[in-house]
MMTF fields as JSON, N, C-alpha, C and O atoms, coordinates in Angstrom:
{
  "mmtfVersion": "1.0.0",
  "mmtfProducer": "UNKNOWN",
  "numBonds": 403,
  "numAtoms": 404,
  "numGroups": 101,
  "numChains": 1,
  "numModels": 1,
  "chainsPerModel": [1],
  "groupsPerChain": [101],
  "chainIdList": ["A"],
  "bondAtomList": [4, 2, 8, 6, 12, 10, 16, 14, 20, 18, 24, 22, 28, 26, 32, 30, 36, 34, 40, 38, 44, 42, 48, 46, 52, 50, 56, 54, 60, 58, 64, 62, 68, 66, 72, 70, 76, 74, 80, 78, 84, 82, 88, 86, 92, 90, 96, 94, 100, 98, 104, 102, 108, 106, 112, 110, 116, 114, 120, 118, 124, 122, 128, 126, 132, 130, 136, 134, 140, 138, 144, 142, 148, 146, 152, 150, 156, 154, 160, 158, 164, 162, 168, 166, 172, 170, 176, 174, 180, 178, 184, 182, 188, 186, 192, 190, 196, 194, 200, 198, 204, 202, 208, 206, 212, 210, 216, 214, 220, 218, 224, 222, 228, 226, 232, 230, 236, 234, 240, 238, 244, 242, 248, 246, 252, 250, 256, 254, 260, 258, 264, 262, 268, 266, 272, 270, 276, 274, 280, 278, 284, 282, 288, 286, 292, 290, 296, 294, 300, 298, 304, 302, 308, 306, 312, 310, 316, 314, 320, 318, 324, 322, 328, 326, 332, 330, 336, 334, 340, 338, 344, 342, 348, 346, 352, 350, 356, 354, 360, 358, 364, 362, 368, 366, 372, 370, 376, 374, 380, 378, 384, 382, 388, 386, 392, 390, 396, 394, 400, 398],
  "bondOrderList": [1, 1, 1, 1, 1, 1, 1, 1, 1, 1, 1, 1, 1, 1, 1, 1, 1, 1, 1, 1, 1, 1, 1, 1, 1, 1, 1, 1, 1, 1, 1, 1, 1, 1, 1, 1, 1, 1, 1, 1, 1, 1, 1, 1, 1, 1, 1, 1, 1, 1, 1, 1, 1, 1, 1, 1, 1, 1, 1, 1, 1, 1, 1, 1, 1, 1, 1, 1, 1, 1, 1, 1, 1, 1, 1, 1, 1, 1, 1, 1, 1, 1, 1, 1, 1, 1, 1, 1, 1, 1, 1, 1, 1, 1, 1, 1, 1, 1, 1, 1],
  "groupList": [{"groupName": "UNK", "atomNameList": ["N", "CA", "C", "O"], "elementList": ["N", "C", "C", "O"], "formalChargeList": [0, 0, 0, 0], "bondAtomList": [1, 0, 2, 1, 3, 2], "bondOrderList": [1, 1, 2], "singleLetterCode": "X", "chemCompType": "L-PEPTIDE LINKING"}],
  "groupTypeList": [0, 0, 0, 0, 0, 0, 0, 0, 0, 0, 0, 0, 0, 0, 0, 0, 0, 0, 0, 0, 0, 0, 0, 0, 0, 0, 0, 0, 0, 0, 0, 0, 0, 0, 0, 0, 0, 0, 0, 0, 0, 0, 0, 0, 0, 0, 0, 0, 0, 0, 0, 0, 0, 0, 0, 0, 0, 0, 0, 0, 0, 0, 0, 0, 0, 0, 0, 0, 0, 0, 0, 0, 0, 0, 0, 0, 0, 0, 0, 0, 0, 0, 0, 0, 0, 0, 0, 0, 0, 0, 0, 0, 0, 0, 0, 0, 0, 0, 0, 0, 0],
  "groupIdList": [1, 2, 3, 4, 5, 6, 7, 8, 9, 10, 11, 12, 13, 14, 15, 16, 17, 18, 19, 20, 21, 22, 23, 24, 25, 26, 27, 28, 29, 30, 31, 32, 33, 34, 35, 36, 37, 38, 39, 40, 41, 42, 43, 44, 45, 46, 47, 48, 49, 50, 51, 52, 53, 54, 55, 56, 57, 58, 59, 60, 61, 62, 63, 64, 65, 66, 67, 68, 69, 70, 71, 72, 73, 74, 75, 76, 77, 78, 79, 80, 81, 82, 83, 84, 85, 86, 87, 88, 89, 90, 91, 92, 93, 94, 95, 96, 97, 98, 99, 100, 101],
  "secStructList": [7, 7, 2, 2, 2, 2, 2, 2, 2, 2, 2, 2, 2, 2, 2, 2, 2, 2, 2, 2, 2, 2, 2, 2, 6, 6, 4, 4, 4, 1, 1, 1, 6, 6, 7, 7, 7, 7, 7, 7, 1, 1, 7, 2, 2, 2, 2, 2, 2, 2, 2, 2, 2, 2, 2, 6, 6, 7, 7, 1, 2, 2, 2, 2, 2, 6, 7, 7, 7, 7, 7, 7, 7, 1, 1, 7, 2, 2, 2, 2, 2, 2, 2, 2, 2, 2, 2, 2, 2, 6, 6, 7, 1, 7, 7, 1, 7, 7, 7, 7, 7],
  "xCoordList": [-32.69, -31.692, -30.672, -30.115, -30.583, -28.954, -29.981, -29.632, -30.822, -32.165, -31.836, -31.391, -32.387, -32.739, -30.894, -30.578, -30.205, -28.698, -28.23, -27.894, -28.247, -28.474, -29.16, -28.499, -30.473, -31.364, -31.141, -31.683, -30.199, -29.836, -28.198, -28.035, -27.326, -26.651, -26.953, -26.71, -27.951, -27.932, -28.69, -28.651, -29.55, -29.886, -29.367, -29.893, -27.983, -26.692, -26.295, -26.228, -25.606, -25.054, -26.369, -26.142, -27.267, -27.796, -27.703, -27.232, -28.307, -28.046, -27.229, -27.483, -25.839, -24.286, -24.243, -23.788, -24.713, -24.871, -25.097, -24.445, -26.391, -27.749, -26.755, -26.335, -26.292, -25.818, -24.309, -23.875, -23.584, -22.475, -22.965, -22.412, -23.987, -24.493, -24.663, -24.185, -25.541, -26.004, -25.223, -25.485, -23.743, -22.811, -21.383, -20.297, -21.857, -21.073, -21.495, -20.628, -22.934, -23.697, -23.609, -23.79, -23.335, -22.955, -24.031, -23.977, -25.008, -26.275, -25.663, -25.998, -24.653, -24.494, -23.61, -22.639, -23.298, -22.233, -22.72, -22.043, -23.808, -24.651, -25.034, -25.249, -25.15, -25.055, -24.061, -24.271, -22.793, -21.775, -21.675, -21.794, -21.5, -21.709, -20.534, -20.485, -19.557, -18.228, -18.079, -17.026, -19.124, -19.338, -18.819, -19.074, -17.999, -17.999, -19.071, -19.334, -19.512, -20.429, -19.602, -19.366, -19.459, -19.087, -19.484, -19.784, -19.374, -19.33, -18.392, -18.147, -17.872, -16.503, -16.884, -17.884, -15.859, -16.185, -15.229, -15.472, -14.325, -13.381, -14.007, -14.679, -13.924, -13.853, -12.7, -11.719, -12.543, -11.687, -10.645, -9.45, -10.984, -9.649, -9.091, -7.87, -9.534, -8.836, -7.489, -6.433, -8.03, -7.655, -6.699, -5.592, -6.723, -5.716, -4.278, -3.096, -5.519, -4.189, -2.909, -1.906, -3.257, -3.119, -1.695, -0.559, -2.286, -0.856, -0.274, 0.899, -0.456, 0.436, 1.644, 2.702, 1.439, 1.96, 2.806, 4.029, 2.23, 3.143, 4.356, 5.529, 3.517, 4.837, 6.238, 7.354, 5.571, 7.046, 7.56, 8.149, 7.438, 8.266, 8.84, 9.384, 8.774, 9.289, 10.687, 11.302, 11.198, 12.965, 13.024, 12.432, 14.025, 14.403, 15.335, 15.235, 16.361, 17.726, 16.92, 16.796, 16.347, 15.791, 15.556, 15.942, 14.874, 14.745, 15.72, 15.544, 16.644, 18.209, 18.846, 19.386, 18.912, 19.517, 19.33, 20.242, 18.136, 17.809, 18.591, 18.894, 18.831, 19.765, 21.04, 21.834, 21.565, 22.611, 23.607, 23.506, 24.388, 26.15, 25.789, 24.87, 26.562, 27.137, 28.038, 29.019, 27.974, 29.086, 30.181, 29.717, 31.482, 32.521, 33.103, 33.896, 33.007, 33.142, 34.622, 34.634, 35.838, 36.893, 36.8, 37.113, 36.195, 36.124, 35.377, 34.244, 36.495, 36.133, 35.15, 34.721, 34.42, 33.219, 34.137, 33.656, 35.094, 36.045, 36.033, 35.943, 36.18, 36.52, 35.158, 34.957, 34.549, 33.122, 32.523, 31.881, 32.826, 32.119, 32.962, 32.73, 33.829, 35.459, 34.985, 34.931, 34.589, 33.782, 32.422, 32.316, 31.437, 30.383, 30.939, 30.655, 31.603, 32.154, 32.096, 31.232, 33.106, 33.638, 32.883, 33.114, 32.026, 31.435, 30.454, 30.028, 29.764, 28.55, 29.314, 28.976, 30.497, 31.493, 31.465, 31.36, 31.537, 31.831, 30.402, 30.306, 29.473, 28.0, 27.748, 26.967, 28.127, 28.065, 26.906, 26.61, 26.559, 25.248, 24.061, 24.25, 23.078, 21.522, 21.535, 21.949, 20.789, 20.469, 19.368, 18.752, 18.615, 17.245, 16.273, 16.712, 15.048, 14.361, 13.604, 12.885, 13.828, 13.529, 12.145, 11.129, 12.198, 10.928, 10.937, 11.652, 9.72, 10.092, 9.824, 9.097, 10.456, 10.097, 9.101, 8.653],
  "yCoordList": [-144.722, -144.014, -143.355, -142.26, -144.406, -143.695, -142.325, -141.174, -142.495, -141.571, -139.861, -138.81, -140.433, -139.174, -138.343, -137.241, -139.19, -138.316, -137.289, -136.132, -138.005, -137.647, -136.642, -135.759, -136.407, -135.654, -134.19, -133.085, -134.731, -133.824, -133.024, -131.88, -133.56, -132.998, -131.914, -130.772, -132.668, -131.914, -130.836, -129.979, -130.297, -129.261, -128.611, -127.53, -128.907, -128.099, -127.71, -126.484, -128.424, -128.012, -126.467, -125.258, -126.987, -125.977, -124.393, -123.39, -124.423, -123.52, -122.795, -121.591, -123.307, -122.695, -122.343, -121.228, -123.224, -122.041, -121.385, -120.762, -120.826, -119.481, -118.672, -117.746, -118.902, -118.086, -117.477, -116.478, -118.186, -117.572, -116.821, -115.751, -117.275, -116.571, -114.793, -113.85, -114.765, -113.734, -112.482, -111.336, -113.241, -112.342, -112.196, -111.629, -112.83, -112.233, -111.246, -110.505, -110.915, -110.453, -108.557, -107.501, -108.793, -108.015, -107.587, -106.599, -108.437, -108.206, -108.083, -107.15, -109.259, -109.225, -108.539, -109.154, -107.135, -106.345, -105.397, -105.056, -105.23, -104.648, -105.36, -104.774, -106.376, -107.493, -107.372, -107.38, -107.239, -107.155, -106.333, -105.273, -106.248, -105.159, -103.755, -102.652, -104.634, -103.584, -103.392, -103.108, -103.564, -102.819, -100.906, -99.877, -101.299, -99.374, -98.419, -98.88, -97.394, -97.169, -95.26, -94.362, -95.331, -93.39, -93.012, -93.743, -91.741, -90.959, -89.937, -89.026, -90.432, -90.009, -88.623, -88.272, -87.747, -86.593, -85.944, -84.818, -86.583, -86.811, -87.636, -88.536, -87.509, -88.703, -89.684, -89.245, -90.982, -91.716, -91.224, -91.379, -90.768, -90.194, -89.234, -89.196, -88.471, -87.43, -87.623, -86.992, -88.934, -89.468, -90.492, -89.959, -91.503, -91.679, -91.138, -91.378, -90.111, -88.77, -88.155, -87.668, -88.331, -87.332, -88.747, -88.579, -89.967, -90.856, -91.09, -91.329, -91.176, -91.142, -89.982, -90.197, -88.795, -87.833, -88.142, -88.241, -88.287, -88.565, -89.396, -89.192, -90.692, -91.681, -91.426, -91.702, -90.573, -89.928, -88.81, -88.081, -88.562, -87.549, -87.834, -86.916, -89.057, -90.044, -90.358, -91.056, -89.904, -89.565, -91.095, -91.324, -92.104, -92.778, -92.658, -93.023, -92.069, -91.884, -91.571, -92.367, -90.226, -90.058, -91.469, -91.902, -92.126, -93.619, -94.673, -95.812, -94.382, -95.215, -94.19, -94.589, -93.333, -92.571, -92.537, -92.123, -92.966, -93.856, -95.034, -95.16, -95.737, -96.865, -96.744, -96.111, -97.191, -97.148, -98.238, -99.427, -97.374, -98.503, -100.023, -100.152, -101.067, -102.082, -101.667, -101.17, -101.748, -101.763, -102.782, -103.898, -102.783, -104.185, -104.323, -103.401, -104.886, -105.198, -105.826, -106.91, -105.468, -105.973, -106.933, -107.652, -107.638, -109.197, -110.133, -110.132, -111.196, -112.242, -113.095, -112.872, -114.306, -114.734, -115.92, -115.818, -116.742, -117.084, -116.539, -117.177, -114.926, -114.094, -113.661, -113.33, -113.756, -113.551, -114.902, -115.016, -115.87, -117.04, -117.77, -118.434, -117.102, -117.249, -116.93, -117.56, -115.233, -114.838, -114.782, -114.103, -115.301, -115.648, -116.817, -116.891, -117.606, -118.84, -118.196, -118.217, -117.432, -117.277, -116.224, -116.101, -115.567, -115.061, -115.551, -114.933, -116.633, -117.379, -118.153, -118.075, -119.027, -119.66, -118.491, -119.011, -117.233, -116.576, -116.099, -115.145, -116.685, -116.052, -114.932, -114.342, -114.171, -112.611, -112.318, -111.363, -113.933, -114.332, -114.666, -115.571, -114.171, -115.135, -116.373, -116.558, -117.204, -118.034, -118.173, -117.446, -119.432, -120.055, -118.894, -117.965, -119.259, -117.967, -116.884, -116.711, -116.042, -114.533, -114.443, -115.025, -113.819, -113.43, -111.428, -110.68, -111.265, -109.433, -109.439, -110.315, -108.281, -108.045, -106.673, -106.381],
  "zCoordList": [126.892, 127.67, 126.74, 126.816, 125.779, 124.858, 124.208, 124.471, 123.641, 123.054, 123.518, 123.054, 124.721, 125.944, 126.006, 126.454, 125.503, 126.247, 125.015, 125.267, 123.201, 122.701, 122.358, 121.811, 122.503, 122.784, 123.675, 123.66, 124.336, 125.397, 125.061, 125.484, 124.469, 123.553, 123.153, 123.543, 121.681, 120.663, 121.174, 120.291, 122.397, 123.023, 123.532, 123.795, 123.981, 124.485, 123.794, 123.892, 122.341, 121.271, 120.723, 120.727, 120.444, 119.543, 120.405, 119.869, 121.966, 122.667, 122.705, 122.679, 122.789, 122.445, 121.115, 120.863, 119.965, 118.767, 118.549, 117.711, 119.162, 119.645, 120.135, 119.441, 121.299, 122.066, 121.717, 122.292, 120.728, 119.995, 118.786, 118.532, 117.969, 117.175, 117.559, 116.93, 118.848, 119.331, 119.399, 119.033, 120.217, 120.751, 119.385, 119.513, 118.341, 117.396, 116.732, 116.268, 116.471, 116.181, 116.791, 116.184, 117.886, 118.828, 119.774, 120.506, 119.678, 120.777, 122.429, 123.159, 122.902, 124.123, 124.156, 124.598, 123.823, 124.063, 125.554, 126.523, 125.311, 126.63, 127.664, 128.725, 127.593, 128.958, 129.792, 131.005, 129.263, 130.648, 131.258, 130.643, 132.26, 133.26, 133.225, 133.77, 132.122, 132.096, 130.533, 129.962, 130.029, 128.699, 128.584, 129.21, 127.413, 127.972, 126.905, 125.795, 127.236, 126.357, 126.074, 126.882, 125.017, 125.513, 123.935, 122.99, 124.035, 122.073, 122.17, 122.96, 120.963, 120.342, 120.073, 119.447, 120.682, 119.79, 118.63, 118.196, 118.24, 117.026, 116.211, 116.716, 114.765, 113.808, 113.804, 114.404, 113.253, 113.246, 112.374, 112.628, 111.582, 110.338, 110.883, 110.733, 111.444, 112.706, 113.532, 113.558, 114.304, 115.612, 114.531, 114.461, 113.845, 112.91, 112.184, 111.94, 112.04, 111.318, 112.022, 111.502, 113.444, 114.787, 114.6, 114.156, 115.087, 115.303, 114.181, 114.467, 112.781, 111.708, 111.765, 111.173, 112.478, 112.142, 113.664, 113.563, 114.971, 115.788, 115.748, 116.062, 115.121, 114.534, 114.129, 114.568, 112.779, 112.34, 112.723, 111.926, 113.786, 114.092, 115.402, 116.016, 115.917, 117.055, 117.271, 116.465, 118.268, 118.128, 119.067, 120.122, 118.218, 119.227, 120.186, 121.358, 119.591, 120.883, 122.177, 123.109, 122.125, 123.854, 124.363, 125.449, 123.442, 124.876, 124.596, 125.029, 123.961, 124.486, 125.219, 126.25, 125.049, 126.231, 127.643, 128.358, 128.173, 129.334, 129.91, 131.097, 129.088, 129.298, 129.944, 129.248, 131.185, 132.078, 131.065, 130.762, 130.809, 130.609, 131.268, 132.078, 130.854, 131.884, 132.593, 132.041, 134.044, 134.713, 134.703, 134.938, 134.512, 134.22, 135.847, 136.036, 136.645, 137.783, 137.827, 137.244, 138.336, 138.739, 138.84, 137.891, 140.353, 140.281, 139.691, 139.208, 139.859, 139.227, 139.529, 140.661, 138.785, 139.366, 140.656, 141.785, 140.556, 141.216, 142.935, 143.984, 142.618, 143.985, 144.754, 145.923, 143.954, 144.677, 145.216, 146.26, 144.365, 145.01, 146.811, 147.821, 146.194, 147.391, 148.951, 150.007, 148.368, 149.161, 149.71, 150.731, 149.297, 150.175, 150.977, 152.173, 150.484, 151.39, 152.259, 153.135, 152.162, 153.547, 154.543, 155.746, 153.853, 154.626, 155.095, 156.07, 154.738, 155.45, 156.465, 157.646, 156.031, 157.186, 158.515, 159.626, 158.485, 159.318, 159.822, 160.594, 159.433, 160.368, 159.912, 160.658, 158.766, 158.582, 156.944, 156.226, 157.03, 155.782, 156.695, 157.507, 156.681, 157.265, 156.217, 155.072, 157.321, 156.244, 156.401, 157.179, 155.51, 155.863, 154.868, 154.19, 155.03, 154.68, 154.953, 155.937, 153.888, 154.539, 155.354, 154.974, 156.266, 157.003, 157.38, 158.048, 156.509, 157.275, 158.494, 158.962, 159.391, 160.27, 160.457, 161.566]
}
C-alpha cells in the first residue's frame, strides 16, 4: 500500500515536470484559447526608438495642472460634528441602510 502511493506521487510529480517543462519551452503558448497571435509590422528598434524620444519630450506640468487646489473649509471639525447631531436629532438624516429606489 505505502508502495502503490509512492508510486503514485512520483507519477504526479514527474507529469508536472513534463508539463512545466513544455510550457516554458513555449509549446503551450497555442493551447489557450486567448493566445494572441498577430505580425508586427514595425521592427522592435523602431517601436523602441518611437518611446525613447516620446519620453523626453514629456511635459509634466500639463498633468499637475489637472490637480484641483485643497479647498480650506471655514468650519471646524467641532461644528460639523455639532451639526449632524443635530440634524439627525431633528429627522432631517435617513438612517439605517441605503436602499435605491
Amino acid at each position: 500500500m505505502n508502495t502503490r502511493r509512492i508510486l503514485a506521487l512520483s507519477a504526479l510529480a514527474l507529469l508536472g515536470t513534463v508539463g512545466t517543462a513544455a510550457y516554458a519551452d513555449g509549446e503551450g503558448d497555442n493551447l489557450s484559447p486567448y493566445a494572441l497571435q498577430f505580425q508586427s509590422s514595425r521592427p522592435a528598434d523602431e517601436v523602441h526608438a518611437e518611446a525613447v524620444e516620446a519620453a523626453q519630450h514629456h511635459d509634466l506640468t500639463a498633468a499637475a495642472s489637472v490637480v484641483a487646489a485643497p479647498v480650506k473649509s471655514p468650519a471646524t471639525r467641532a461644528d460639523v460634528r455639532r451639526d449632524a447631531i443635530q440634524a439627525a436629532q431633528a429627522g432631517r438624516i435617513e438612517r439605517g441602510e441605503f436602499t435605491p429606489s
